[in-house]
C-alpha positions in Angstrom: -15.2 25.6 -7.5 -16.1 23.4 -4.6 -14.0 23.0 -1.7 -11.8 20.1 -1.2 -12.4 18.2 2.4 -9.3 18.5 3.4 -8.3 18.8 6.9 -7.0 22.3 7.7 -5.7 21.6 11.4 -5.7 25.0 13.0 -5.8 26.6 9.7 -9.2 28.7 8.4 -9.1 28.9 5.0 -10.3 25.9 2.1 -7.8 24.5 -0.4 -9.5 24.2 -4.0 -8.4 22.7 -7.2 -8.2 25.9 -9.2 -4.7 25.1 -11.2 -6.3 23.6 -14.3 -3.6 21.0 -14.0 -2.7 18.5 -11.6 1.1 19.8 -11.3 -0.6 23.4 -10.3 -3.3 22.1 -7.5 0.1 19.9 -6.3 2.2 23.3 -6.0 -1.0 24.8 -4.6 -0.9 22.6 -1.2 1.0 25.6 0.1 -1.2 28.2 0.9 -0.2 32.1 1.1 3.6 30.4 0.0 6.3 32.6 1.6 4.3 34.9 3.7 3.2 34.9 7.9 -0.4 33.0 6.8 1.7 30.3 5.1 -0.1 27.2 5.7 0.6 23.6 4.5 -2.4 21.0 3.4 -0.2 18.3 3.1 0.1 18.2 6.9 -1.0 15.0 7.2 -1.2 11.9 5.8 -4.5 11.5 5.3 -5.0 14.8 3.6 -2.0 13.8 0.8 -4.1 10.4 0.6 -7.2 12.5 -0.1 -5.8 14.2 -2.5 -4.4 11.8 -4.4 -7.7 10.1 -4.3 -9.6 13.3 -5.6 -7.3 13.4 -8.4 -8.0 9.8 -9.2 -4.5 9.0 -8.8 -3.1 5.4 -7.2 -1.8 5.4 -3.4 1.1 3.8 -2.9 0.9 0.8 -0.7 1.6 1.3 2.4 1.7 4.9 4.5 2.7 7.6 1.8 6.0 9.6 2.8 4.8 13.0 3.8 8.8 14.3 3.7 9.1 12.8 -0.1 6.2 14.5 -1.2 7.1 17.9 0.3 9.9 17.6 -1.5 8.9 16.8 -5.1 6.3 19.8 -4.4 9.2 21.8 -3.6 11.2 20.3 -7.0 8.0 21.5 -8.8 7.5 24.3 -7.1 11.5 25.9 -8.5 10.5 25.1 -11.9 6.6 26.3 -12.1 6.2 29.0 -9.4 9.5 31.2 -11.5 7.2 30.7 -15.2 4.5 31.8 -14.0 6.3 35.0 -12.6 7.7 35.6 -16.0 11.4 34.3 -15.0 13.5 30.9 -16.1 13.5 28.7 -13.8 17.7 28.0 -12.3 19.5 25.2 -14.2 19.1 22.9 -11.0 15.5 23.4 -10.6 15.1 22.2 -14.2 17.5 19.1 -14.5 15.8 17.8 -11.2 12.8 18.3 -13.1 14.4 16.2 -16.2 15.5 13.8 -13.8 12.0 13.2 -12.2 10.6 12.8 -15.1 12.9 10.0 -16.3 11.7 8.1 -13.3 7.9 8.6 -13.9 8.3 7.7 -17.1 9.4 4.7 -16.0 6.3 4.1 -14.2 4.0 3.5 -17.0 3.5 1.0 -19.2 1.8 -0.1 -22.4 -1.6 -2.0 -22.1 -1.1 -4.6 -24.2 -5.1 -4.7 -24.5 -5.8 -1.8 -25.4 -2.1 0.1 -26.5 -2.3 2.7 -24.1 -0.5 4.1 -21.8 -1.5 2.5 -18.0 0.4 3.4 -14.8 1.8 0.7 -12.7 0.5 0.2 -9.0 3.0 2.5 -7.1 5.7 1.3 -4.7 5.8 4.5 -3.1 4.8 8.7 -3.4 6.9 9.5 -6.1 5.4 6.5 -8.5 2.0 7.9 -7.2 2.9 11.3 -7.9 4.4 10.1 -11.5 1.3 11.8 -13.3 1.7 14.8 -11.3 5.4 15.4 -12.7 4.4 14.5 -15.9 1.6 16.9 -16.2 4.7 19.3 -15.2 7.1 18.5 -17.9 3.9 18.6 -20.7 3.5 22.1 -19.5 6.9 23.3 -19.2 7.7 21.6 -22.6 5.0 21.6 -24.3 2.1 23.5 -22.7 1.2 27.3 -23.5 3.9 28.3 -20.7 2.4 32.0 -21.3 -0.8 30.9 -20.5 0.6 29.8 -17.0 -0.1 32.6 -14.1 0.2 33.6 -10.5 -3.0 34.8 -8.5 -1.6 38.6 -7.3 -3.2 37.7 -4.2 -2.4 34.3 -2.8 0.2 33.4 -5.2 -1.4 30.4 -5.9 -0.3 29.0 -9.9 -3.2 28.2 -12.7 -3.2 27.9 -16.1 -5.6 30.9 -17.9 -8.1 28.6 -20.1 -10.4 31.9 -20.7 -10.2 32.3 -24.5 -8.9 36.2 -24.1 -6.4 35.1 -21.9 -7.1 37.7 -19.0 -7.8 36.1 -16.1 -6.1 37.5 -13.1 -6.9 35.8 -9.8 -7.0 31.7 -8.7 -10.7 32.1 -7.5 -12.8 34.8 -8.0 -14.9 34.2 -5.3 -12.4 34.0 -3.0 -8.9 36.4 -3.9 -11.0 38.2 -6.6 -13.8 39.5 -4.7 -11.0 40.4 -1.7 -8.4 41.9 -4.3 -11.9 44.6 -5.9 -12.8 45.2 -2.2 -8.8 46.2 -1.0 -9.2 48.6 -4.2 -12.8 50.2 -3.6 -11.6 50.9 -0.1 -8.5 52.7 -1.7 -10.7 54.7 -3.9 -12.9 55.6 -1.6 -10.9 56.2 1.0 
């Protein structure tokens, strides 16, 4: 998994797409989420353009709102990051989910050429981000949601695609090959 060129400010590490799923990479612009190394990749502008972008989703015209982003991360975020620890999300978390995704619903239309869905040119980040919450819902209500897991490392949320359903880290390269070296140390210690 290549690195994605966003800018990391002060920050050392590299943000990857390693969710499987758009709705996972979104949660996972918060790296190390709730510890001291906490650090945001939507800390700019230009990086939430650039993601969008890598994701081959629409811009909204205009500056996107950094602040309304952050926030449907976070509304994601209540309902995902909980699954994938094994636990229900609240009863807010999930009707701010069903209420997002009546509006990004509404942001998609029928191609009358070719009777299809099509998204509409967004007004503003949550119309860009309408795929993103959809991709969501699909996986809450639809999706394998026990296929759905948390890297013990990072934290970081992907779906496990591996046909014995044991994967256990986001990256192997990066929180796997860390997580084996922590435990040879301990052994060997």
């Amino acid at each position: 998994m290549d690195a994605l060129l966003l800018d990391p400010g002060g920050y050392l590490g590299t943000y990857k797409l390693v969710g499987g799923r758009p709705s996972l990479d979104f949660v996972n612009t918060v790296s190390w989420p709730g510890t001291p190394r906490e650090h945001d990749w939507l800390s700019s502008k230009e990086n939430l353009r650039q993601w969008l972008q890598t994701l081959a989703l629409a811009a909204p015209r205009g500056a996107p709102d950094l602040a309304a982003a952050r926030g449907m991360r976070a509304m994601l975020d209540a309902v995902l990051r909980p699954l994938a620890h094994g636990k229900p999300p609240s009863r807010a978390a999930t009707a701010a989910l069903s209420a997002a995704a009546a509006r990004a619903s509404a942001a998609r239309v029928i191609d009358p050429a070719t009777l299809d869905w099509r998204w509409t040119a967004p007004a503003d980040i949550e119309a860009a981000l309408a795929p993103v919450v959809l991709d969501a819902v699909e996986l809450v209500v639809a999706g394998e949601r026990d296929r759905l897991r948390h890297c013990p490392a990072c934290d970081w949320l992907f779906e496990d695609r591996t046909r014995n359903g044991q994967r256990r880290w986001c990256d192997m390269a990066d929180c796997g090959s860390r997580d084996k070296a922590r435990r040879y140390y301990h052994r060997t210690k």
